[in-house]
C-alpha positions as CSV (number, residue, x, y, z in Angstrom):
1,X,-10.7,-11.8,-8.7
2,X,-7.7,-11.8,-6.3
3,X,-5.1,-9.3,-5.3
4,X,-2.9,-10.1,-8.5
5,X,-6.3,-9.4,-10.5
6,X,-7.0,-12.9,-12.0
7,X,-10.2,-15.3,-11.9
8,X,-9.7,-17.4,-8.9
9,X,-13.3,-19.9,-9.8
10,X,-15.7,-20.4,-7.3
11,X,-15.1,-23.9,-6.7
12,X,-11.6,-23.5,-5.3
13,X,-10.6,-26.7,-3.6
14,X,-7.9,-27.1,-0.8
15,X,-5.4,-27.5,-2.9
16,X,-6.0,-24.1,-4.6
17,X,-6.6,-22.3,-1.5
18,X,-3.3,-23.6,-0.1
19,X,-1.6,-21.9,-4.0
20,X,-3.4,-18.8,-2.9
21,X,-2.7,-18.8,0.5
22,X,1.1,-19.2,-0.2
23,X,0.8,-16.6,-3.0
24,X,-0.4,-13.8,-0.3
25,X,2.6,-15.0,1.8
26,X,4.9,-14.0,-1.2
27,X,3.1,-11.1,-1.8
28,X,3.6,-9.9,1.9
29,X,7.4,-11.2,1.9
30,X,7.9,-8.7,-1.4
31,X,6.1,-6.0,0.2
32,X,8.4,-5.9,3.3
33,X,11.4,-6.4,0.9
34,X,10.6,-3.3,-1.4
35,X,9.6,-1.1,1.7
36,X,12.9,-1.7,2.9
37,X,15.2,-2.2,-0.4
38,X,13.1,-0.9,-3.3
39,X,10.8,-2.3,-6.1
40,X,14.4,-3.6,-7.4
41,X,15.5,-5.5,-4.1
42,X,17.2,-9.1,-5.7
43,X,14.3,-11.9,-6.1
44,X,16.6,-14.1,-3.6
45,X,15.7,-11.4,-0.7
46,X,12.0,-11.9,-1.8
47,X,12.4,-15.6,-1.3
48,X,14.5,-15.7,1.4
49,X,11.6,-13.5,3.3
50,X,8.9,-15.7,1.8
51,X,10.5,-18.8,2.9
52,X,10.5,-20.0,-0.8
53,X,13.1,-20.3,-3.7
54,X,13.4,-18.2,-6.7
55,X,11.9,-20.5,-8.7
56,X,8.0,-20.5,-7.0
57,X,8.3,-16.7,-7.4
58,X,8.6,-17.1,-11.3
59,X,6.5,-19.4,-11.6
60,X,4.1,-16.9,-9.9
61,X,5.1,-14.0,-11.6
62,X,7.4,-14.4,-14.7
63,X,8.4,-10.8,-14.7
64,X,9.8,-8.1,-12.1
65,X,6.9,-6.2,-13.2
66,X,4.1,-8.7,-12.7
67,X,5.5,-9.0,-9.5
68,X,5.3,-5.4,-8.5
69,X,1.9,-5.0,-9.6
70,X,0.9,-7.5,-7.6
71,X,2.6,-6.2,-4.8
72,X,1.1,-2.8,-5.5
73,X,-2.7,-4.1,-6.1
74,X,-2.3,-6.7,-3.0
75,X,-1.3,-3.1,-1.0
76,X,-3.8,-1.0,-2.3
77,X,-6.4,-4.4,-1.0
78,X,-4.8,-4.1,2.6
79,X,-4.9,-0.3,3.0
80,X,-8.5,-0.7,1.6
81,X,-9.4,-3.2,4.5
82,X,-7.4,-1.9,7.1
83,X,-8.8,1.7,7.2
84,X,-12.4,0.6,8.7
85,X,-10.5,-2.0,11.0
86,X,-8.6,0.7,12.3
87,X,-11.6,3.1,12.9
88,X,-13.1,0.0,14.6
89,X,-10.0,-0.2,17.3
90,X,-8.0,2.6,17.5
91,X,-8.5,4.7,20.3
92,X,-9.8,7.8,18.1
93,X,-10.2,7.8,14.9
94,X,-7.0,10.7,14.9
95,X,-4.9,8.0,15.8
96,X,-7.0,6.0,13.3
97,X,-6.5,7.9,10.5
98,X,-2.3,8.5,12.4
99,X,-1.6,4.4,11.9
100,X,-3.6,4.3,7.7
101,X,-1.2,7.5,7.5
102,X,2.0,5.2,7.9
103,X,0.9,2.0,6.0
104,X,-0.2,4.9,3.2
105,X,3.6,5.6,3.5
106,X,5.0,2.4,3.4
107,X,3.3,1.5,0.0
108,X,3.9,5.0,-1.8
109,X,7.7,3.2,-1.6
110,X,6.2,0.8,-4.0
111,X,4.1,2.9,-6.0
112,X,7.2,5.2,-6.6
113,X,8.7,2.0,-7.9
114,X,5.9,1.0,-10.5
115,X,6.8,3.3,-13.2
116,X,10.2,2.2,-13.3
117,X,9.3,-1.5,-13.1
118,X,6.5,-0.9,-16.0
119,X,8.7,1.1,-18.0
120,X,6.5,2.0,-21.0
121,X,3.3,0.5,-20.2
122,X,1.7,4.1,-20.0
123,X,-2.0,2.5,-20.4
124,X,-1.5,0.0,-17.7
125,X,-0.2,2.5,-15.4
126,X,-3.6,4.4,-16.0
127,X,-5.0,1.6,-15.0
128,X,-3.2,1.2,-11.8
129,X,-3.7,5.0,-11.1
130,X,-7.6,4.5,-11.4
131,X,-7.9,1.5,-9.1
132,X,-5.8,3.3,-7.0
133,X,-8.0,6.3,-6.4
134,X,-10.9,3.9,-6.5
135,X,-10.4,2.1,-3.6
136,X,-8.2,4.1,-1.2
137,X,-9.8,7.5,-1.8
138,X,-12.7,6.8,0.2
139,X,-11.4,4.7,2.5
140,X,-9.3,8.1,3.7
141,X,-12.0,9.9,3.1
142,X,-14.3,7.7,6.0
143,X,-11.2,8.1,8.5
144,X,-10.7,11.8,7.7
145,X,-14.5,12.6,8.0
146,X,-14.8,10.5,11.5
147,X,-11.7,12.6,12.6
148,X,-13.2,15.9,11.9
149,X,-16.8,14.6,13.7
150,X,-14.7,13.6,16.5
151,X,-13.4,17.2,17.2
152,X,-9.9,16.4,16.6
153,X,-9.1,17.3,13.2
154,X,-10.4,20.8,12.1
155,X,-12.5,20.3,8.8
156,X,-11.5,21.6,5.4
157,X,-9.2,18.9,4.0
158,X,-10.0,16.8,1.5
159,X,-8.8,13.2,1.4
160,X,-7.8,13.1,-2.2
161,X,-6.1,16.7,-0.9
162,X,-4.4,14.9,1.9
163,X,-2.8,11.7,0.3
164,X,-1.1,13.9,-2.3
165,X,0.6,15.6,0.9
166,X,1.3,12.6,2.0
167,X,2.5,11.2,-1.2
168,X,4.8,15.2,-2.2
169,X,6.0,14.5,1.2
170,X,7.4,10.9,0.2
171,X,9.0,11.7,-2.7
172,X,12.9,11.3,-3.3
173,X,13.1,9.1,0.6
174,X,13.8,6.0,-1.4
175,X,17.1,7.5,-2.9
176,X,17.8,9.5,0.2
177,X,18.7,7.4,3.3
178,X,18.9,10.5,5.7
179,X,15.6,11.4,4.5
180,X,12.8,10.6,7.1
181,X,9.2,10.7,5.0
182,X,7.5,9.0,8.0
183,X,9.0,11.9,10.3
184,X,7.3,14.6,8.1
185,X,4.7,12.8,7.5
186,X,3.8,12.4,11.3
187,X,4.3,16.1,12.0
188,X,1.1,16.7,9.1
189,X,-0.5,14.4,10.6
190,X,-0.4,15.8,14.3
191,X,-0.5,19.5,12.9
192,X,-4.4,18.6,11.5
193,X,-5.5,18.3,15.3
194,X,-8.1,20.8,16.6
195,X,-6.6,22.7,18.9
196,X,-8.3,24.2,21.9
């Protein structure tokens, strides 16, 4: 399975890698466009970003919605993988668990943007919702828990209890332009230090 969540085979040839390859491109290029424009930023932005024309994103992904799903599972992947990278080279797992924080807040401008984009597809935002926790809960849960062994965070806070912070914290920024999630977001983040 891929990021969009469909069957890639096993016996993927070059040509097939290079398909894949350029669709993870895309789905970067409409990530960066909806963190900074919203989940209904104008597919020319997406292609311009991607370096393609309108035309290879439809082909990709026929609707707005298939393309924000995408977006949102190919995000959910990249938090999932980045969290252990970053345990592996930050410089404490505070700061860590500080840099997951802000990728964490640049997708929840997507995810604000699904139920919009799926409109009625209550079941499929289930779905979403599921995978969602699936992946990313204990992926905060490892950088939280390494924080608090490390002495810098004082223990008591649960990841699942943290990301919804995060996430109450994010809400409205997309319609607000003066509004600075990350800013608030950072102060959480610093306020969890042990202090002492």
């Amino acid at each position: 399975m891929n990021d969009s969540g469909q069957s890639t085979g096993s016996a993927a040839g070059p040509k097939r890698k290079d398909a894949r390859r350029n669709q993870q491109a895309l789905l970067d290029a409409a990530a960066a466009v909806f963190v900074a424009s919203g989940v209904e930023a104008p597919v020319r932005d997406i292609a311009a970003a991607a370096g393609v024309g309108t035309g290879t994103i439809y082909r990709h992904f026929p609707t707005r919605a298939d393309l924000v799903v995408a977006v949102y599972r190919h995000q959910v992947e990249a938090l999932a993988e980045a969290g252990p990278a970053l345990l592996a080279s930050a410089t404490s797992p505070h700061a860590a668990l500080g840099r997951w924080i802000d990728l964490f807040v640049d997708f929840l401008v997507t995810k604000h943007g699904l139920a919009a984009a799926l409109r009625s597809d209550e079941a499929g935002l289930e779905t979403l919702h599921a995978y969602f926790l699936d992946r990313l809960v204990p992926v905060c849960a490892e950088l939280l828990d390494a924080a608090v062994a490390s002495g810098e965070v004082r223990p008591g806070l649960g990841a699942l209890e943290l990301m919804r912070g995060v996430g109450n914290l994010c809400i409205g920024a997309e319609n607000d332009p003066a509004y600075d999630a990350r800013r608030l977001v950072a102060l959480l983040v610093r306020g969890m230090r042990r202090q002492g």
